[in-house]
N, C-alpha and C positions, 0 to 999 in steps of 0.2 A: 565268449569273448565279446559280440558284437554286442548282449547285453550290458556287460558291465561298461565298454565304451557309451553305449548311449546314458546310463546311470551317470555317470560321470560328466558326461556332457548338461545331462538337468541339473547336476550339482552345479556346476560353474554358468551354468544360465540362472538358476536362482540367486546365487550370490552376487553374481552381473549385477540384477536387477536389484538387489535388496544395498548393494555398496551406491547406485542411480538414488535411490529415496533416500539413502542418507543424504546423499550432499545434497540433493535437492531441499531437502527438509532445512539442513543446517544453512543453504542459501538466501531462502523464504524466510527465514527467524534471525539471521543474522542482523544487524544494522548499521554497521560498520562496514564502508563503502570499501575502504578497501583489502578486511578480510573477507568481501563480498568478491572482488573483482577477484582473490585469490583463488578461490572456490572456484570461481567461471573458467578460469583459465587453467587448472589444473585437471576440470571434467568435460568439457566444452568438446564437442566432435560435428561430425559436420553434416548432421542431423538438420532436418529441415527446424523441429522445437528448438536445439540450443542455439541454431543461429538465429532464432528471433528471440530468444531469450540474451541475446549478444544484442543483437539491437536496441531490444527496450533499454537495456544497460546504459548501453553507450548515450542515449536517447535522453536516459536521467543524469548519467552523472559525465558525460561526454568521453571521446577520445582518449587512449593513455592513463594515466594518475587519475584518479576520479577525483573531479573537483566541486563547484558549486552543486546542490543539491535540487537538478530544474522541477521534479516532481513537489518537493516540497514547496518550494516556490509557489507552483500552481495552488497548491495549498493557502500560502500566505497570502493569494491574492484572493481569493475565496472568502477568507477571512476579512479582509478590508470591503470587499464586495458586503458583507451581512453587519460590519459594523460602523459605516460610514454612512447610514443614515437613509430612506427612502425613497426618495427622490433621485432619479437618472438622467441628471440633466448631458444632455446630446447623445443617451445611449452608451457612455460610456462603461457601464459596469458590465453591459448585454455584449460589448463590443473583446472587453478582458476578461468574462466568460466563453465567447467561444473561442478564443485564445488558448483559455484554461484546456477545453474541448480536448483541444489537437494538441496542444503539448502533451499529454496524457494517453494521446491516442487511443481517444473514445468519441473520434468523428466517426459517422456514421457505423458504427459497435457492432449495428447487429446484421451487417454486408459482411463482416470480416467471418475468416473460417471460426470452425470451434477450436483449432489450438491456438490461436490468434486471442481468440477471446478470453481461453484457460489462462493464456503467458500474462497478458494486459491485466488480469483480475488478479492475480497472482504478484503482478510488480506491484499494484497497488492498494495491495493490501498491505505488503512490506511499508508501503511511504508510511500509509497510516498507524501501522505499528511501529514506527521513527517518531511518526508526530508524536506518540503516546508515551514514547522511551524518552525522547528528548523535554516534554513538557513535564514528566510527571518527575525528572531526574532531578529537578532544581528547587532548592530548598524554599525560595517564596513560594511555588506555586502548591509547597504539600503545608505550608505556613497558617494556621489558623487567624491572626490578624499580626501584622507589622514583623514577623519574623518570631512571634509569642508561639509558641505550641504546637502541636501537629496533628496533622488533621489524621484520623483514622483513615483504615483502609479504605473502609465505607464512603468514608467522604472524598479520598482520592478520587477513585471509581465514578462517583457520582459529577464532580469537575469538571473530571476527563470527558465525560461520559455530552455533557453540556457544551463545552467547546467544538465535542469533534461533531456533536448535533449539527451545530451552527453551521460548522464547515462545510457539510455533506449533504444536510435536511435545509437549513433555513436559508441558505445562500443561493441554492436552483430553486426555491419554493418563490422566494422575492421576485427570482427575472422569469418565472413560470416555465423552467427551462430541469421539472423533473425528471423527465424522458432521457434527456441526453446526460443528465447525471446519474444515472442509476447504478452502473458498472461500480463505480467512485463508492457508492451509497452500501451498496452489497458489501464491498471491500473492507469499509470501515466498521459498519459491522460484525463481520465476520473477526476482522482484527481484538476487535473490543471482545468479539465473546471468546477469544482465544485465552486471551489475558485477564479477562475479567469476568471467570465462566458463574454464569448466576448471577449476571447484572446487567445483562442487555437489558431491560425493563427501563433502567435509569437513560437511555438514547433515548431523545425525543424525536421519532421517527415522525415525517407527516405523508 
């Protein structure tokens, strides 16, 4: 008797845990904020991980209703950061990078525990697989010239693969500020070779 209860007991501990990596999984690949926020709130217990995985949330898309997208933000300002030209006149780009830093919560990264760091790598990889759902989803950007043709898979990938460089590699390479963007830089890649497995080669890592 005491064996088949403890049997039973491993049965419902493994399915515990294998029902935990679903949602987690289906979390992490989601992109839609708020069949994301649905997930959280239907798994979420008060575990030291999911409440900081509650915070990153709230942290990206705020309070309540998920609204603006501040991760991606950080993003778009990264971007303006690597294509607004060389020159830093008063320190401004250095000043909207550690900006980027801390909204992202990848000040000082590697002070923070290891599940601090798993949640943080983990939320930002999802941004980056946003950025990649969201850019590659619009018909100019898979457009070979003026809305003519379509680009292969090949050439998507490779696009993608250049943009998200920019964001990740060439924008902390400019303010020499690759230390404090690595967490970001791992993210995107990992993101990219999720989605695009057999084409990391195409990121221009530096």
């Amino acid at each position: 008797m005491v064996k088949r209860t403890r049997r039973k007991a491993a049965v419902y501990q493994r399915k515990g845990e294998r029902d935990m990596e679903d949602w987690l999984k289906s979390f992490y690949t989601q992109t839609d904020p708020v069949k994301r926020q649905q997930l959280l709130l239907e798994n979420v217990t008060e575990k030291e991980a999911d409440q900081l995985r509650k915070q990153l949330f709230e942290a990206r898309y705020g309070k309540g209703k998920p609204r603006k997208d501040a991760f991606m933000g950080c993003l778009m300002n990264l971007k303006y950061i690597v294509e607004s030209g060389g020159m830093d006149w008063g320190g401004r780009k250095k000043k909207l990078a550690v900006e980027v830093i801390h909204d992202l919560g990848i000040f000082e990264f590697e002070q923070k525990t290891e599940t601090e760091q798993e949640l943080i790598r983990q939320e930002l990889k999802n941004t980056c697989r946003t950025y990649i759902e969201v850019s590659t989803s619009g018909r100019g950007f898979t457009s070979v010239i003026f809305g003519m043709g379509q680009l292969s898979d090949e050439g998507i990938a490779g696009k993608i693969a250049e943009q998200l460089s920019r964001l990740a590699f060439d924008a902390p390479h400019i303010l020499r500020m690759e230390k404090e963007f690595e967490p970001l830089q791992r993210a995107a890649v990992e993101a990219f070779r999720e989605i695009y497995p057999d084409r990391e080669h195409f990121l221009k890592k530096r």
